[in-house]
PDB file of N, H, CA, C and O in Angstrom:
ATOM      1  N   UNK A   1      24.436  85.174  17.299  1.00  0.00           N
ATOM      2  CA  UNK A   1      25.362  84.995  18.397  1.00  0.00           C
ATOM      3  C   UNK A   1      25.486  86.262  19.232  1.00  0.00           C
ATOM      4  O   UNK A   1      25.533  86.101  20.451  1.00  0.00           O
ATOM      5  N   UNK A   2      25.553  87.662  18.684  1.00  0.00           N
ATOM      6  H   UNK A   2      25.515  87.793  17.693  1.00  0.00           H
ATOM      7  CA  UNK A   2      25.907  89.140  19.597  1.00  0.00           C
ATOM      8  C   UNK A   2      24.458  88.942  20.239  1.00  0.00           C
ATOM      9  O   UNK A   2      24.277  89.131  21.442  1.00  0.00           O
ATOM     10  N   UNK A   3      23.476  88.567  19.405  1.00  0.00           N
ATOM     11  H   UNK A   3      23.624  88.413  18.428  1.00  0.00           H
ATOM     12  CA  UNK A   3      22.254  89.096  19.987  1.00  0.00           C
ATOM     13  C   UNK A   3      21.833  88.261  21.424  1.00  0.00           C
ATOM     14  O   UNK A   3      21.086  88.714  22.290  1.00  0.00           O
ATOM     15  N   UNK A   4      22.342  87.249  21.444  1.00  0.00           N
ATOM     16  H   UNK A   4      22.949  86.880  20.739  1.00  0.00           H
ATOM     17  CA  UNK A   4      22.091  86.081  22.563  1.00  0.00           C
ATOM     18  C   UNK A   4      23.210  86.856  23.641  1.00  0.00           C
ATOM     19  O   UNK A   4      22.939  86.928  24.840  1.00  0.00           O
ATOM     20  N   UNK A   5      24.415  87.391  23.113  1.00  0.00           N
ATOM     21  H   UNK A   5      24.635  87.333  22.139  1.00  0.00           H
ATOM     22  CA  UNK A   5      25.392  87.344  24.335  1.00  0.00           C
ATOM     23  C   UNK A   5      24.978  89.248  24.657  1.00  0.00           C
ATOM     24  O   UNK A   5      25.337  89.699  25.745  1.00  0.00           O
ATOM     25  N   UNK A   6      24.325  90.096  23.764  1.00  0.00           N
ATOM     26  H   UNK A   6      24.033  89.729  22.881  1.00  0.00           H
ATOM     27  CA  UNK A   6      24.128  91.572  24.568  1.00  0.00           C
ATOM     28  C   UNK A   6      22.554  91.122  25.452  1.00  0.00           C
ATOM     29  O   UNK A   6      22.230  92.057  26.184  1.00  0.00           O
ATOM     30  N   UNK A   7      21.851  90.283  25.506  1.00  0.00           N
ATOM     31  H   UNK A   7      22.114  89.523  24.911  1.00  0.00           H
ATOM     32  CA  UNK A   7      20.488  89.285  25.928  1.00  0.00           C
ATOM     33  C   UNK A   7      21.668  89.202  27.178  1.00  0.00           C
ATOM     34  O   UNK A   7      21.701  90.194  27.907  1.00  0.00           O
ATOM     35  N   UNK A   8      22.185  88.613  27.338  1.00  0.00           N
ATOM     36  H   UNK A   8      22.158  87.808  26.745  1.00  0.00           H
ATOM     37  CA  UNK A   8      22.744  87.673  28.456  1.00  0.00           C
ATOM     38  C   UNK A   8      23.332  89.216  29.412  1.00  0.00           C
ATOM     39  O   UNK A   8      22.774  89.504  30.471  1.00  0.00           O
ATOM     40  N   UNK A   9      24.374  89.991  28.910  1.00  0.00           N
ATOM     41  H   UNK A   9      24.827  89.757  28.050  1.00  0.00           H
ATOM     42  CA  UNK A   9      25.256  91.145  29.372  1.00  0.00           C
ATOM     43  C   UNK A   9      23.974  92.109  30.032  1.00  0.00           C
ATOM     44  O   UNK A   9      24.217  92.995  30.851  1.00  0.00           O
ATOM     45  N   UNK A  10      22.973  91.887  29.687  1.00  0.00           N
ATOM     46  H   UNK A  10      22.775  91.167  29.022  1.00  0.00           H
ATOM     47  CA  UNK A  10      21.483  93.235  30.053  1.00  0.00           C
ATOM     48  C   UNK A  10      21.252  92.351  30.993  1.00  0.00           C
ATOM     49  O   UNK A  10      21.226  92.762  32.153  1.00  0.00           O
ATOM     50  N   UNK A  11      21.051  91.076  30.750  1.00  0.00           N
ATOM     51  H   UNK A  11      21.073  90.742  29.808  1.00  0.00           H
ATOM     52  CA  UNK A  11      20.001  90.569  32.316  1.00  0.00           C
ATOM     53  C   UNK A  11      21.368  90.221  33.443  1.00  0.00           C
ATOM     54  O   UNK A  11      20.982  90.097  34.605  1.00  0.00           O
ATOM     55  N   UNK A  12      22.682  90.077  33.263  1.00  0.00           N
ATOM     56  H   UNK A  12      22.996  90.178  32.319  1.00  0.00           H
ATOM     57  CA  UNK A  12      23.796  90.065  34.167  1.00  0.00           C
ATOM     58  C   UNK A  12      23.952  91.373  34.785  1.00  0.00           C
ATOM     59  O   UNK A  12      24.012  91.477  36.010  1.00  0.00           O
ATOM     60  N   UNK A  13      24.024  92.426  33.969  1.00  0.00           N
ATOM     61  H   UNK A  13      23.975  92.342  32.973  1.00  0.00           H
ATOM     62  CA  UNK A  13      24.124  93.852  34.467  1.00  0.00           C
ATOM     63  C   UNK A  13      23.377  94.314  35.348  1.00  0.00           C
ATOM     64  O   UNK A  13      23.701  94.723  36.463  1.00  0.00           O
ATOM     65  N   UNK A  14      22.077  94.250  34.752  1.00  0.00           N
ATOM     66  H   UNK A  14      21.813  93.917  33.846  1.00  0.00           H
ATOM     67  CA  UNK A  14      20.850  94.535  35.237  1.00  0.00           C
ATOM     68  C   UNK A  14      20.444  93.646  36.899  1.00  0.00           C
ATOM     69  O   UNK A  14      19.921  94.266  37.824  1.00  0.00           O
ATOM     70  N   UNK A  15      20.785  92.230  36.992  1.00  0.00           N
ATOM     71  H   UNK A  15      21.210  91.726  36.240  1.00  0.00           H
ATOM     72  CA  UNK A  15      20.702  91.997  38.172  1.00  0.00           C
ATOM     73  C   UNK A  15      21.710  92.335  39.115  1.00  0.00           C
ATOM     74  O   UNK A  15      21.580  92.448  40.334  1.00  0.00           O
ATOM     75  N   UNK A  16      22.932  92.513  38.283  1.00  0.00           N
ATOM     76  H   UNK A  16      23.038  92.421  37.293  1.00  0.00           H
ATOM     77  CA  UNK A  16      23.924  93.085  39.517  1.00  0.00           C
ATOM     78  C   UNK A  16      23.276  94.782  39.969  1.00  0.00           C
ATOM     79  O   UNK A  16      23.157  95.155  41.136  1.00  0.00           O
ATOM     80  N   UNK A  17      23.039  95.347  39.152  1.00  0.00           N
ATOM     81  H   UNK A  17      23.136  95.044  38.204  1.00  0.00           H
ATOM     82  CA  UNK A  17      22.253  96.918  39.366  1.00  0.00           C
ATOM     83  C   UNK A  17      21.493  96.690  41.056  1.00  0.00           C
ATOM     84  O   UNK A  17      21.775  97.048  42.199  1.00  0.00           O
ATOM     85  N   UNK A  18      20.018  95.600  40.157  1.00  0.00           N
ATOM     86  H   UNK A  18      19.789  95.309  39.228  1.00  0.00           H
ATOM     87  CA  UNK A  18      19.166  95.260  41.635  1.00  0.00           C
ATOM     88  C   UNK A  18      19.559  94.768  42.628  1.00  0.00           C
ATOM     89  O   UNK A  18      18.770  94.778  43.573  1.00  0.00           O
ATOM     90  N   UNK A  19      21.105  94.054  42.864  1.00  0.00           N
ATOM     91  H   UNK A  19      21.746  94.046  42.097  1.00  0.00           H
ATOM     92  CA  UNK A  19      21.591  93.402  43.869  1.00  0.00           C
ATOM     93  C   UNK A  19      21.657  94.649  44.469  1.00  0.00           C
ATOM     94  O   UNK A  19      20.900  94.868  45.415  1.00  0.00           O
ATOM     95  N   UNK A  20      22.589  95.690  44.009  1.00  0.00           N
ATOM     96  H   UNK A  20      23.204  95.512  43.241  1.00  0.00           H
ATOM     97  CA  UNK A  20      23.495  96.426  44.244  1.00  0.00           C
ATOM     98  C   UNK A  20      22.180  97.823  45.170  1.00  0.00           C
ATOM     99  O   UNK A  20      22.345  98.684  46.034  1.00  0.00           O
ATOM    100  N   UNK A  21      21.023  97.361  44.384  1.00  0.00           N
ATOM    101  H   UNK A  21      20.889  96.661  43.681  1.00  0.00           H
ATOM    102  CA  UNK A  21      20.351  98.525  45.009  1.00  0.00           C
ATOM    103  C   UNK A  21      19.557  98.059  46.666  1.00  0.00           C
ATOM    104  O   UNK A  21      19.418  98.730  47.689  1.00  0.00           O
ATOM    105  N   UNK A  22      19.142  96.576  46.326  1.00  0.00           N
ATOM    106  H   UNK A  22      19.255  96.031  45.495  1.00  0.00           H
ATOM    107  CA  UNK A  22      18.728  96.581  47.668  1.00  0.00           C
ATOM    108  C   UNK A  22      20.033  96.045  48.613  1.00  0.00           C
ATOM    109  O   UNK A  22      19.863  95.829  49.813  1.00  0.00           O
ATOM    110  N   UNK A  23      21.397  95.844  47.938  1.00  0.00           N
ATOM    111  H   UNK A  23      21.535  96.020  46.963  1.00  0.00           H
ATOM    112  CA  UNK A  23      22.205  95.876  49.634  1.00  0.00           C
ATOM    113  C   UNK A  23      22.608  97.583  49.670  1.00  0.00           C
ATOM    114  O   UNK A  23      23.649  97.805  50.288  1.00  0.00           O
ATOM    115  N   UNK A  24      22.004  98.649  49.159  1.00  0.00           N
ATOM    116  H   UNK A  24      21.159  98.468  48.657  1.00  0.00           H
ATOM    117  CA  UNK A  24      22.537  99.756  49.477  1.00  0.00           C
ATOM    118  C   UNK A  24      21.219 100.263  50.687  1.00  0.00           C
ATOM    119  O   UNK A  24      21.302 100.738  51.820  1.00  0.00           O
ATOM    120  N   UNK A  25      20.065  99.906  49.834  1.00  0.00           N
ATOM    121  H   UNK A  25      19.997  99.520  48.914  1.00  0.00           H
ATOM    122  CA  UNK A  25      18.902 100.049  50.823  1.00  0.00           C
ATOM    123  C   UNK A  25      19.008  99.541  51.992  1.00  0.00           C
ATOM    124  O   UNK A  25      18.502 100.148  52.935  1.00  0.00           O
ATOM    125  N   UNK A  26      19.706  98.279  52.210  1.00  0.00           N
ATOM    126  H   UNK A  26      20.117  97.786  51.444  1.00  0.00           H
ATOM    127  CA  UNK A  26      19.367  97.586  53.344  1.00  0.00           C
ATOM    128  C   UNK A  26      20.754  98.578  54.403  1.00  0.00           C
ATOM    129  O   UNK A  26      20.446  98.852  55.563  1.00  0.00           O
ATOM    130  N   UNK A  27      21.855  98.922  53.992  1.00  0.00           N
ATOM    131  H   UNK A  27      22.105  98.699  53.050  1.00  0.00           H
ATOM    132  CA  UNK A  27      23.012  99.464  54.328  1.00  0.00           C
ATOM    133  C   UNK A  27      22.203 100.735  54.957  1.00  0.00           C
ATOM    134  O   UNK A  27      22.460 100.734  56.161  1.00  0.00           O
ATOM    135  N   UNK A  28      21.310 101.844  54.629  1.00  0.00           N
ATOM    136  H   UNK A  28      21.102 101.844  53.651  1.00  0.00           H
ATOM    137  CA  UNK A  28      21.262 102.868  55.034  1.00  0.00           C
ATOM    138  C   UNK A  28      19.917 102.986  55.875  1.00  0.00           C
ATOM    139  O   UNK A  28      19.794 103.954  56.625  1.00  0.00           O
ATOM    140  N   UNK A  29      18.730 101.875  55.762  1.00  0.00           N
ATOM    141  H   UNK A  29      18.830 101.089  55.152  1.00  0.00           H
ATOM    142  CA  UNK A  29      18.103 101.538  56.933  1.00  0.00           C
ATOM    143  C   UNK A  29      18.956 101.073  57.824  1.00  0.00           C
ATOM    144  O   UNK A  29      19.188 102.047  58.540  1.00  0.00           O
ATOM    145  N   UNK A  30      19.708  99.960  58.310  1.00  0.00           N
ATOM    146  H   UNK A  30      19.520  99.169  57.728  1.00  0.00           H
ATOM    147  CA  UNK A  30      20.607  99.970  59.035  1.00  0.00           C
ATOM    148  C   UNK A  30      21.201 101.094  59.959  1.00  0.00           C
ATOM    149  O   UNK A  30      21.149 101.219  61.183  1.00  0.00           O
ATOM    150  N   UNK A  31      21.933 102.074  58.733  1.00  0.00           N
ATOM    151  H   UNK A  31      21.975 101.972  57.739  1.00  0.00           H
ATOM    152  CA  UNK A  31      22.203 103.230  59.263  1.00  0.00           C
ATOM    153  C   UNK A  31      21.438 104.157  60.666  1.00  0.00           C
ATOM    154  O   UNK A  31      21.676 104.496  61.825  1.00  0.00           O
ATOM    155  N   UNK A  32      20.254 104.269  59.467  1.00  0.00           N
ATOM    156  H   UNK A  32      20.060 103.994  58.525  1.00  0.00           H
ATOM    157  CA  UNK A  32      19.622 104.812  60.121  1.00  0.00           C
ATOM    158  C   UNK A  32      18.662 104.273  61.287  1.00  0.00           C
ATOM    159  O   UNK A  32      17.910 104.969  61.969  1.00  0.00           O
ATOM    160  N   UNK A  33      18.806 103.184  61.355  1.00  0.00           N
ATOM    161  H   UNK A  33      19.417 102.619  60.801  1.00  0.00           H
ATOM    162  CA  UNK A  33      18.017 102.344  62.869  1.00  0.00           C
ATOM    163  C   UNK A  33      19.065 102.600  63.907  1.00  0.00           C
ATOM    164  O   UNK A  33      18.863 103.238  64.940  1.00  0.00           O
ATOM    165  N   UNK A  34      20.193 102.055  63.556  1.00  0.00           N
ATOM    166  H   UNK A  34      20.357 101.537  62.717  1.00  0.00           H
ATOM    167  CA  UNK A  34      21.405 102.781  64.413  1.00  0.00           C
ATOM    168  C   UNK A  34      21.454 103.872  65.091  1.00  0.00           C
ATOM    169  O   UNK A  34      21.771 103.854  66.281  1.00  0.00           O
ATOM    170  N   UNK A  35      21.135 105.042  64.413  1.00  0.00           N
ATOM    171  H   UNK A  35      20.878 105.056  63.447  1.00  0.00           H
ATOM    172  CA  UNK A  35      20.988 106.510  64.745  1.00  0.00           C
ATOM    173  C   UNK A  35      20.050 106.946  65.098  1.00  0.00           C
ATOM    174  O   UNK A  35      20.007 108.092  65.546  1.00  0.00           O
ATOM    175  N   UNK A  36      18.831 106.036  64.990  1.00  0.00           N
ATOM    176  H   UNK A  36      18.867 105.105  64.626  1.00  0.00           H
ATOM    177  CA  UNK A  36      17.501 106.349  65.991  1.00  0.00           C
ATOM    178  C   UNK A  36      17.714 105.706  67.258  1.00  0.00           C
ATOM    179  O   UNK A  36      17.501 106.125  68.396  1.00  0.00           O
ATOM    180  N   UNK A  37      18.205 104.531  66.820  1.00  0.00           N
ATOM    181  H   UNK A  37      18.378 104.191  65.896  1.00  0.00           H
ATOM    182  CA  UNK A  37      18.530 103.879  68.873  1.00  0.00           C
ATOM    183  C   UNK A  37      18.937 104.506  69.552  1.00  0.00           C
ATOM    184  O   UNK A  37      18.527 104.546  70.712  1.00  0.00           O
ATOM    185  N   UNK A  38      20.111 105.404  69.012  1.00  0.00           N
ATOM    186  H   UNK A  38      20.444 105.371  68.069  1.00  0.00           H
ATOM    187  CA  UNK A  38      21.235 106.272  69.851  1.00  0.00           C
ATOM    188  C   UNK A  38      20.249 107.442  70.250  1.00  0.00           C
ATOM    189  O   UNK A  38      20.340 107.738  71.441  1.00  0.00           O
ATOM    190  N   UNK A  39      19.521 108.019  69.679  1.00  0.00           N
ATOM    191  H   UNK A  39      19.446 107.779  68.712  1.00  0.00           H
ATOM    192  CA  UNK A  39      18.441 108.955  70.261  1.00  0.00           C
ATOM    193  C   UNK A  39      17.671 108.469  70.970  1.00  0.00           C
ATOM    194  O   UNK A  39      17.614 109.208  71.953  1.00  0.00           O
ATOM    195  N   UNK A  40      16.787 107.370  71.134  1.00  0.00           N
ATOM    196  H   UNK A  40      16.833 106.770  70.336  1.00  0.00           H
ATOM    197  CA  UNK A  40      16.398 106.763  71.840  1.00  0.00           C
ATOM    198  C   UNK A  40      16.869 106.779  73.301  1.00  0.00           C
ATOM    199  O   UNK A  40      16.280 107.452  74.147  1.00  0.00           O
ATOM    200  N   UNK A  41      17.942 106.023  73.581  1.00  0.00           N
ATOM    201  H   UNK A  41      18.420 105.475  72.894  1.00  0.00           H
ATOM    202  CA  UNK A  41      18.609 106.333  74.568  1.00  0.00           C
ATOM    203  C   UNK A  41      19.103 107.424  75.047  1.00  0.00           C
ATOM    204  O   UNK A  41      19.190 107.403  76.275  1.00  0.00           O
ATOM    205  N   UNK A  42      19.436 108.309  74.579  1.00  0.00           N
ATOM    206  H   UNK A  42      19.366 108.326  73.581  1.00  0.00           H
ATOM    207  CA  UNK A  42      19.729 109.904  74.741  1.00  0.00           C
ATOM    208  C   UNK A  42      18.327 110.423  75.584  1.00  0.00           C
ATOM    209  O   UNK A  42      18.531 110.886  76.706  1.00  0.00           O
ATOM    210  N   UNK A  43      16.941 110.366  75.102  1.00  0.00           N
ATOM    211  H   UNK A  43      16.775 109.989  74.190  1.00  0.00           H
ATOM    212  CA  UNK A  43      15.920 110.497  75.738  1.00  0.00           C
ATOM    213  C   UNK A  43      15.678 109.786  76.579  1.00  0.00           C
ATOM    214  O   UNK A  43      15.188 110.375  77.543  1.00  0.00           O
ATOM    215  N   UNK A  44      15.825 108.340  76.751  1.00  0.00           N
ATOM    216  H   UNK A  44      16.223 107.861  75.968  1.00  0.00           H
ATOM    217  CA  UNK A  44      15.928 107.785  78.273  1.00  0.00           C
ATOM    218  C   UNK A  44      16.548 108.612  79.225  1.00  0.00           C
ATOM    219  O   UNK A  44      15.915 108.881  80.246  1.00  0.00           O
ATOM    220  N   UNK A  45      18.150 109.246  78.992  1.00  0.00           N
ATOM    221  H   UNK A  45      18.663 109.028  78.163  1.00  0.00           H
ATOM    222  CA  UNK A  45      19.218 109.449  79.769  1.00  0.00           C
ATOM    223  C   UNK A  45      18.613 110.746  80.465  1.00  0.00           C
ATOM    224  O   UNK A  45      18.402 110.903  81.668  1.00  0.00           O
ATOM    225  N   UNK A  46      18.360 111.741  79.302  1.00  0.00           N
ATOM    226  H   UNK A  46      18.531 111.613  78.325  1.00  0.00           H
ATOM    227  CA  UNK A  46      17.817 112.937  79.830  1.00  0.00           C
ATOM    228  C   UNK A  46      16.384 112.585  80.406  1.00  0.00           C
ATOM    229  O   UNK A  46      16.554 112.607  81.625  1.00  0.00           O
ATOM    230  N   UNK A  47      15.346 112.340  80.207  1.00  0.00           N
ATOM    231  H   UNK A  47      15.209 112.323  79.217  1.00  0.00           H
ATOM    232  CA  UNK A  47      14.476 112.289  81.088  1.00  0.00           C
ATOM    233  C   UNK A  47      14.376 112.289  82.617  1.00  0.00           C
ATOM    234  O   UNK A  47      13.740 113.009  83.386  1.00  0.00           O
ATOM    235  N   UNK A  48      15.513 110.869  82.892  1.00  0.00           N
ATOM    236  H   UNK A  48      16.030 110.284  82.267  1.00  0.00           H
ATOM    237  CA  UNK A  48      16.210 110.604  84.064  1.00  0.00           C
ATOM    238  C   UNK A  48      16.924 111.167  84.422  1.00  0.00           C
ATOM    239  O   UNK A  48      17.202 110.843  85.577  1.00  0.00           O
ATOM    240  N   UNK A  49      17.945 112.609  83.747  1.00  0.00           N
ATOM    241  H   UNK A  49      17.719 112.872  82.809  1.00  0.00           H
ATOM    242  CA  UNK A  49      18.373 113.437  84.479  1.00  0.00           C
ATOM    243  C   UNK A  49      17.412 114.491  84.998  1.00  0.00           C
ATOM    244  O   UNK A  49      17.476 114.984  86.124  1.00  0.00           O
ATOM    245  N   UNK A  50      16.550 114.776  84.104  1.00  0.00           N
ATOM    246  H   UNK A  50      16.498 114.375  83.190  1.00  0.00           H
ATOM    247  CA  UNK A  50      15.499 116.227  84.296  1.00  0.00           C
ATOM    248  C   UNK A  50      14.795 115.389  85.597  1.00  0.00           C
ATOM    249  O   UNK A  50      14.198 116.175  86.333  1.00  0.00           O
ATOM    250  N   UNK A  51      14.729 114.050  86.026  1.00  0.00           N
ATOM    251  H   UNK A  51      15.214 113.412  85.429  1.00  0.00           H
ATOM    252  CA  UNK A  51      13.797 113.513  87.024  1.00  0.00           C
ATOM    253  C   UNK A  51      15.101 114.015  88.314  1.00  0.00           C
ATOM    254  O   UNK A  51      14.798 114.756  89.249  1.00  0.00           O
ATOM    255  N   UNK A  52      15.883 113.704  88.208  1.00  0.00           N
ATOM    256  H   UNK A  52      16.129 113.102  87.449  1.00  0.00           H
ATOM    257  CA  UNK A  52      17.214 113.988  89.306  1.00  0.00           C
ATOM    258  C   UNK A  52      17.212 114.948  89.678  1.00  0.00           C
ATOM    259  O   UNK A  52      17.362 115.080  90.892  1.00  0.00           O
ATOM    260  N   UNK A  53      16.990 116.477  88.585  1.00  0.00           N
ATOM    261  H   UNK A  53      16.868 116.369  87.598  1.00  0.00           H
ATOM    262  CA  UNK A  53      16.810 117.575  88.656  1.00  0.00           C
ATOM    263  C   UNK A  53      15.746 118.125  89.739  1.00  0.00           C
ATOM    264  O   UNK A  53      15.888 118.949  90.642  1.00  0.00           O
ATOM    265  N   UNK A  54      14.709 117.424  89.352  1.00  0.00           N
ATOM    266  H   UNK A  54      14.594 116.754  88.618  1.00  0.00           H
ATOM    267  CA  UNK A  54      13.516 118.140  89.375  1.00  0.00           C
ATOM    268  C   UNK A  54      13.161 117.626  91.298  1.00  0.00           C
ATOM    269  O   UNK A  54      12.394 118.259  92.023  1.00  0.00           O
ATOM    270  N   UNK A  55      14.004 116.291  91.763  1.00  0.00           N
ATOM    271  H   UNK A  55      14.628 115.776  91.175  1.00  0.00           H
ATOM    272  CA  UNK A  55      13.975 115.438  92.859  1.00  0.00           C
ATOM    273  C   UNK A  55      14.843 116.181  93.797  1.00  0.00           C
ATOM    274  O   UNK A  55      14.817 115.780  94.960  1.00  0.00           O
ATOM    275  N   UNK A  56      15.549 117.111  93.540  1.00  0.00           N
ATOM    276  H   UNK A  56      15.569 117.436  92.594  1.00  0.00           H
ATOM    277  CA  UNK A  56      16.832 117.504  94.168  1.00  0.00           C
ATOM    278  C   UNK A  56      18.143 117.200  94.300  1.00  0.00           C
ATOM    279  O   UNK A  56      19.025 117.748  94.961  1.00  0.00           O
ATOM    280  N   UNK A  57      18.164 116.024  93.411  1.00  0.00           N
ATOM    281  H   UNK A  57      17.447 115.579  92.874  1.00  0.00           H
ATOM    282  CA  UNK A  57      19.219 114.856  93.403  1.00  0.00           C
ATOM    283  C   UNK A  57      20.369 115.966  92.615  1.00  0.00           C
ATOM    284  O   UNK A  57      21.568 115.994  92.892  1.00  0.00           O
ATOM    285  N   UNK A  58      19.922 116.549  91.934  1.00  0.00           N
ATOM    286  H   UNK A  58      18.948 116.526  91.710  1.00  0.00           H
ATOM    287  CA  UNK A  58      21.160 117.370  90.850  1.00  0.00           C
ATOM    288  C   UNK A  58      21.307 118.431  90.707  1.00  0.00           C
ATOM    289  O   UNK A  58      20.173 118.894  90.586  1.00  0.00           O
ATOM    290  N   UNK A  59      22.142 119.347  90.619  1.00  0.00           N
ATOM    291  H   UNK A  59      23.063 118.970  90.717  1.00  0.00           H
ATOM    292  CA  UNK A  59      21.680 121.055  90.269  1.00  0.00           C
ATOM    293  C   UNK A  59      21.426 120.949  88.717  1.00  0.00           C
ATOM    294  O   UNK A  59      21.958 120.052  88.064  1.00  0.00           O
ATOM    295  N   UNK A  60      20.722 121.748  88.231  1.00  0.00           N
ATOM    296  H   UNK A  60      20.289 122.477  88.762  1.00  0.00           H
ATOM    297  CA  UNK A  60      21.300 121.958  86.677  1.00  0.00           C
ATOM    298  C   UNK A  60      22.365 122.788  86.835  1.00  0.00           C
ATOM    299  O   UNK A  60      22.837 123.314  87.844  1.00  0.00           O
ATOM    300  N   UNK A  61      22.730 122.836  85.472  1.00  0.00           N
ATOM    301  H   UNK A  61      22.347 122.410  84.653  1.00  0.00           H
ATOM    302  CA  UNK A  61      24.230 123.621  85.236  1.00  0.00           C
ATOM    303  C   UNK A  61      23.469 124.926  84.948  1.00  0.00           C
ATOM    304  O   UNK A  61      22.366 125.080  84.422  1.00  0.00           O
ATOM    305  N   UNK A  62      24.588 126.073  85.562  1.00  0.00           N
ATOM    306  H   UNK A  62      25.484 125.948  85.988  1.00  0.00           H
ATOM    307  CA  UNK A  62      24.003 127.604  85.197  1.00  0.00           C
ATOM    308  C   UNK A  62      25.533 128.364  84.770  1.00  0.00           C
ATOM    309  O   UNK A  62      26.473 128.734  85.473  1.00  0.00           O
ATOM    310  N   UNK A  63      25.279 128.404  83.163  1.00  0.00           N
ATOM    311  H   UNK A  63      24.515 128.102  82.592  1.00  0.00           H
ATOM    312  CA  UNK A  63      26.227 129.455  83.172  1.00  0.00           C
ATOM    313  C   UNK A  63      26.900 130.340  83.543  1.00  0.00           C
ATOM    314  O   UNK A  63      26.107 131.280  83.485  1.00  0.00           O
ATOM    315  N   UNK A  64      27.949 130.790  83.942  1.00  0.00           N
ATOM    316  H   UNK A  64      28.593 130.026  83.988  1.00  0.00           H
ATOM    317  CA  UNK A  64      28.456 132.498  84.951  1.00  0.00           C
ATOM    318  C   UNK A  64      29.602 132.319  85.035  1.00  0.00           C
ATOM    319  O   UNK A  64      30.437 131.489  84.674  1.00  0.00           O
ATOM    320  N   UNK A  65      29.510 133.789  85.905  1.00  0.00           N
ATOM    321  H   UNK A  65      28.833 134.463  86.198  1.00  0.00           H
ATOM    322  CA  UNK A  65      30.993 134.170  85.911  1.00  0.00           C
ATOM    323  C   UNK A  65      31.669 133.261  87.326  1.00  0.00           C
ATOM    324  O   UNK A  65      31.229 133.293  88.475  1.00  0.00           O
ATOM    325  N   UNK A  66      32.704 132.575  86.882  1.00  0.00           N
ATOM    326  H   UNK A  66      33.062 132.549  85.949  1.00  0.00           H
ATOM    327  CA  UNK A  66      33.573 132.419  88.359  1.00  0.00           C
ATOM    328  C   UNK A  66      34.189 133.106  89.198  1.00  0.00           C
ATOM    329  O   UNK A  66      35.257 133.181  88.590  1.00  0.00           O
ATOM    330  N   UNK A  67      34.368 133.713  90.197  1.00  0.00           N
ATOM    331  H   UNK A  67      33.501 133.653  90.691  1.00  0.00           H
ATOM    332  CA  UNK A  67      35.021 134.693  90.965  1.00  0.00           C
ATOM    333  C   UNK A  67      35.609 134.283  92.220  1.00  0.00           C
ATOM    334  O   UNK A  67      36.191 135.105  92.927  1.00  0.00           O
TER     335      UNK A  67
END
């Protein structure tokens, strides 16, 4: 009877383990697709500013003194 029910407690455990590992995997690809899009777009944004720049459309910013 223990031996059938510690049989049963290993393969219950054990699949909650593997559940537990690929929704953590799937949680931090996620993550991290998230946080590449956002760069993604960040390099759209700037490109298209350095094009504004470079067109006359924009000054860049220059550090200094105000007076």
């Amino acid at each position: 009877m223990f031996d059938k029910l510690g049989e049963v407690v290993s393969v219950v455990l054990g699949a909650l383990a593997l559940g537990y590992m690929i929704y953590e995997s799937g949680r931090r690809k996620r993550k991290l697709s998230d946080l590449f899009y956002v760069y993604s777009q960040d390099t759209d944004i700037s490109a298209e500013l350095m094009a504004m720049v470079e067109s006359g459309e924009l000054q860049p910013y220059v550090r200094g003194n105000r007076t």
